[in-house]
C-alpha positions as CSV (number, residue, x, y, z in Angstrom):
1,X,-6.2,127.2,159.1
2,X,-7.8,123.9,157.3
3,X,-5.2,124.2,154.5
4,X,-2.6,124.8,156.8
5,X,-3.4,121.6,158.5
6,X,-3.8,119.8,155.5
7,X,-0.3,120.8,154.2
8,X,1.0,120.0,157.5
9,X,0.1,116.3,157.0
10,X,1.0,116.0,153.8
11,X,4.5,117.2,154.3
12,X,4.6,114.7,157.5
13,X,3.2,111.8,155.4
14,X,6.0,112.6,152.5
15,X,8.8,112.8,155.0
16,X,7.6,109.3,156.6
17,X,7.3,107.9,153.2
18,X,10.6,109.2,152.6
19,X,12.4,107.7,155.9
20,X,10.6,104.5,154.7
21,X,11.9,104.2,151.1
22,X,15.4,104.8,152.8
23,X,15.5,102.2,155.1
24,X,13.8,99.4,152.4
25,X,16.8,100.6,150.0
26,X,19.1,100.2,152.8
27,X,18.1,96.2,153.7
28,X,18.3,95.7,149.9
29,X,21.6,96.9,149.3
30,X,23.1,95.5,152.5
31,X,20.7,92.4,153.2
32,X,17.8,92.3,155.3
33,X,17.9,90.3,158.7
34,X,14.4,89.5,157.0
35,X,16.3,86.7,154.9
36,X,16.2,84.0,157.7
37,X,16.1,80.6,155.0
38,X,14.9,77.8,156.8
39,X,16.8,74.1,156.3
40,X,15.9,70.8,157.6
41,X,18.6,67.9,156.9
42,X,15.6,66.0,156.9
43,X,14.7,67.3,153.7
44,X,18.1,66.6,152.2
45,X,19.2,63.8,149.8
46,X,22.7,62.5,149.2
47,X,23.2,63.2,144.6
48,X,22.0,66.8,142.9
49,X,20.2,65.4,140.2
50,X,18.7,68.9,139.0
51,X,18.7,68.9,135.3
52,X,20.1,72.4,134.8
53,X,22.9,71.8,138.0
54,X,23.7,68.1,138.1
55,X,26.4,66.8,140.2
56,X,27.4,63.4,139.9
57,X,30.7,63.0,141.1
58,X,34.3,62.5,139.1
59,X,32.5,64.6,136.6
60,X,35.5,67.2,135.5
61,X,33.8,70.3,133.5
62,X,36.8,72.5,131.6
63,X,35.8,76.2,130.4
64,X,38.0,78.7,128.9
65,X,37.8,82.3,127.9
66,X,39.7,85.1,126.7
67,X,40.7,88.4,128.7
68,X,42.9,91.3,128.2
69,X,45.6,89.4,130.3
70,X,45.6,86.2,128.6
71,X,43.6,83.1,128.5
72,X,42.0,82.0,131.6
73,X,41.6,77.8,132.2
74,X,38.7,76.6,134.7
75,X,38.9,73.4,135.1
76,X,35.9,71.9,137.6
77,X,36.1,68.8,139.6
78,X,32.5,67.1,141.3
79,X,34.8,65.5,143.9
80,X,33.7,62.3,145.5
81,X,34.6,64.1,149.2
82,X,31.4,65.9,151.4
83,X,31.3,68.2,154.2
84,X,28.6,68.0,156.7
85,X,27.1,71.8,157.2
86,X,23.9,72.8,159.4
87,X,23.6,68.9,159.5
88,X,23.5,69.1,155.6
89,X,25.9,66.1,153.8
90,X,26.6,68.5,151.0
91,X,28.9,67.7,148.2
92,X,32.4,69.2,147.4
93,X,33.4,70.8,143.9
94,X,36.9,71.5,143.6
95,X,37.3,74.7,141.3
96,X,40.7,76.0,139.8
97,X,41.7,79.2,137.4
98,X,44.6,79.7,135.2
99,X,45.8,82.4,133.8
100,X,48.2,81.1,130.7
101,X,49.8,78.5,133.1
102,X,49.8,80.1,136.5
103,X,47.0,79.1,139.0
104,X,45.4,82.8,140.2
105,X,42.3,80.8,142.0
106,X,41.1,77.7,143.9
107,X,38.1,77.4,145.7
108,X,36.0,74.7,147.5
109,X,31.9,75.0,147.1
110,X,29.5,72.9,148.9
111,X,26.7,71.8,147.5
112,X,23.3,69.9,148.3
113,X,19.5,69.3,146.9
114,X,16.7,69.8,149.1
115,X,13.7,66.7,148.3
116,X,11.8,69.6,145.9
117,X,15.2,69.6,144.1
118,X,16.6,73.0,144.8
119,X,20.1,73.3,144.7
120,X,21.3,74.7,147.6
121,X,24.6,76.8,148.0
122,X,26.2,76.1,151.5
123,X,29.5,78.0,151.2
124,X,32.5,78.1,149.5
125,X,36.6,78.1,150.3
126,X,38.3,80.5,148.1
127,X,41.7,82.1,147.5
128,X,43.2,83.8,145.3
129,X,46.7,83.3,144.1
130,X,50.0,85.6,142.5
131,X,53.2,83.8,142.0
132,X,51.9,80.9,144.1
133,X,51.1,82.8,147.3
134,X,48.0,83.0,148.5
135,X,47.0,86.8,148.6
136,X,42.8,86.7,149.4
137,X,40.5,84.8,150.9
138,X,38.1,87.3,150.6
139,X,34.8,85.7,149.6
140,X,35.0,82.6,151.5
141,X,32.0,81.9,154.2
142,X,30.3,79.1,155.7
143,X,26.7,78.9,156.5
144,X,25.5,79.1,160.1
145,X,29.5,80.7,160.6
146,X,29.4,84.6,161.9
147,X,25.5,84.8,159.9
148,X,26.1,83.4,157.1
149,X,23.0,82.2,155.3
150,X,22.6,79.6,152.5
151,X,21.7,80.5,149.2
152,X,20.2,78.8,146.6
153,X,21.9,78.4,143.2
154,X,19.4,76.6,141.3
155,X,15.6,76.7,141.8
156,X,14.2,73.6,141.3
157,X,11.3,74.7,138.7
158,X,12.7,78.2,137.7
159,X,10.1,80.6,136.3
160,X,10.8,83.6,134.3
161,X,11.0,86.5,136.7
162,X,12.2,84.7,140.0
163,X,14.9,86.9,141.8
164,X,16.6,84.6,144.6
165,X,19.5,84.8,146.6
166,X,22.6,82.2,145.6
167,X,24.6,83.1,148.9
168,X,24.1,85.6,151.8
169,X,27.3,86.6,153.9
170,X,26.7,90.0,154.7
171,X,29.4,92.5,153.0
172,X,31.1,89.6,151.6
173,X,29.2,87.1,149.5
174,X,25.8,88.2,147.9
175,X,25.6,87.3,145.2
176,X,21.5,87.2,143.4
177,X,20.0,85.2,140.3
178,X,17.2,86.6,138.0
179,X,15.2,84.0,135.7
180,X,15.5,85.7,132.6
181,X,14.2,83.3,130.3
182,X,13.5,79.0,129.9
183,X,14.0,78.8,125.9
184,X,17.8,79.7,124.5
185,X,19.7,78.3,122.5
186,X,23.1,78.4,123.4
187,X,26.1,77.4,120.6
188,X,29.6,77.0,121.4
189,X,32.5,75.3,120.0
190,X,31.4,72.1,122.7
191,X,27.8,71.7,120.8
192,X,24.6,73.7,120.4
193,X,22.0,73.2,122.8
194,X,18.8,74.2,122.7
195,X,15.6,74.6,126.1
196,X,18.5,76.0,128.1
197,X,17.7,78.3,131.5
198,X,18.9,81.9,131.4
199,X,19.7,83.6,134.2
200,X,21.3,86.9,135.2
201,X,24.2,87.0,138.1
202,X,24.5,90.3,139.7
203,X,25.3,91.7,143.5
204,X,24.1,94.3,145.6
205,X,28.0,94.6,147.1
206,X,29.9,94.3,144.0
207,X,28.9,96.3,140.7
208,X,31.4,94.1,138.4
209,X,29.2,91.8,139.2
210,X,26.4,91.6,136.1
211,X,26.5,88.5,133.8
212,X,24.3,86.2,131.8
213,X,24.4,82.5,132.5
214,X,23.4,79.6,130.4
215,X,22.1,76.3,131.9
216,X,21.1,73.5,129.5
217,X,19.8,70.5,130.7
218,X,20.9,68.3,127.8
219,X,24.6,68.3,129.5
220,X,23.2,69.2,132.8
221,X,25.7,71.9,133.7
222,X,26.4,75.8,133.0
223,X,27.3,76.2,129.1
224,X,27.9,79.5,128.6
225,X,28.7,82.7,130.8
226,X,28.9,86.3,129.0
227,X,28.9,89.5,130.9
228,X,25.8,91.8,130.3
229,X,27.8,94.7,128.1
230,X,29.0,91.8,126.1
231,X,32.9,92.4,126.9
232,X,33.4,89.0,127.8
233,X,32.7,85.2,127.6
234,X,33.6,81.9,129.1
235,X,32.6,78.8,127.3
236,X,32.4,75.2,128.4
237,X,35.1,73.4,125.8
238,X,34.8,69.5,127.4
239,X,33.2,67.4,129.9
240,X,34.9,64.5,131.1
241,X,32.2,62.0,133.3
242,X,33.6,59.0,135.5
């Protein structure tokens, strides 16, 4: 009778631990209502300084890189506009794609840096173009619209092993950072640069999602951006600053 007892709660325990390991994978694949990130525009400035996400604007950054289609242009703009969000005067970068010569995507992010100097991710605008119609919007979200959440999209003293959240609208945009490591050096045809931040891009909604990205403080900006298999690469090819 004891060890029929004692099997009894062990096959309860297992079955709890079980219903428990379900619902933990469940909030991380989904996103927990636990990630509540608290913002005061108190605690805002008005320039993102960081030295791995600097945003000074009329600053144009230009990237290019190869795919199976063809070659695809990003040219980014800091703009000089802002848009207030949760009380937050964050700043607008204006973000386009080409593919050969046709624009395929255009999207507004917003910006700001908290007095610590995290960079924090307020939303973004996007669509998606094909023959100069607009065909998706699908990634677009707003914090404090229909629970959206901001994100931070660069931690003001990143440490090797951080995991964060960049952006947080559920089923839609949520997208996460790993610190991989402080030290790389990065060399492409715009320079080599060495002391720059690696981080890892991936998503808990979107499996395509799994790239390394290259910060280096000596140009302030992202420098390189290479998808974990090593299939493909865009590079930063110019800066242009006002």
């Amino acid at each position: 009778m004891r060890n029929k007892l004692i099997f009894a709660l062990i096959i309860l325990a297992v079955a709890v631990g079980a219903v428990g390991v379900y619902y933990w994978y469940q909030n991380q694949r989904t996103g927990s209502a636990e990630y509540n990130p608290t913002t005061n525009p108190a605690d805002f400035g008005s320039v993102v300084d960081n030295p791995y996400y600097m945003l000074v604007p009329g600053t144009t950054f230009t990237y290019q890189s190869e795919t199976p289609e063809g070659t695809e242009n990003n040219i980014v703009i800091v703009t000089d506009k802002t848009k207030e969000i949760l009380g937050i005067t964050a700043i607008e970068v204006w973000d386009r794609v080409w593919l050969d010569d046709e624009l395929i995507e255009e999207t507004y992010d917003w910006y700001a840096q908290d007095k610590e100097g995290n960079v924090w991710y307020l939303g973004e605008d996007s669509k998606e173009y094909d023959n100069g119609k607009v065909t998706s919007t699908l990634g677009s979200w707003e914090a404090g619209i229909d629970g959206a959440k901001p994100g931070i999209i660069m931690e003001a003293n990143p440490k090797v092993g951080d995991s964060y959240r960049q952006e947080y609208f559920q089923g839609s945009a949520e997208d996460m950072g790993d610190v991989i490591s402080l030290g790389k050096t990065v060399s492409i045809s715009y320079g080599t640069f060495d002391n720059c931040l690696q981080t890892r891009d991936w998503s808990k909604i979107d499996s395509a999602l799994n790239e390394y990205k290259y910060y280096c403080p000596e140009i302030g900006t992202l420098a390189l951006e290479e998808e974990v298999n090593g299939q493909g690469k865009t590079e930063l090819t110019s800066v242009s600053k006002p």
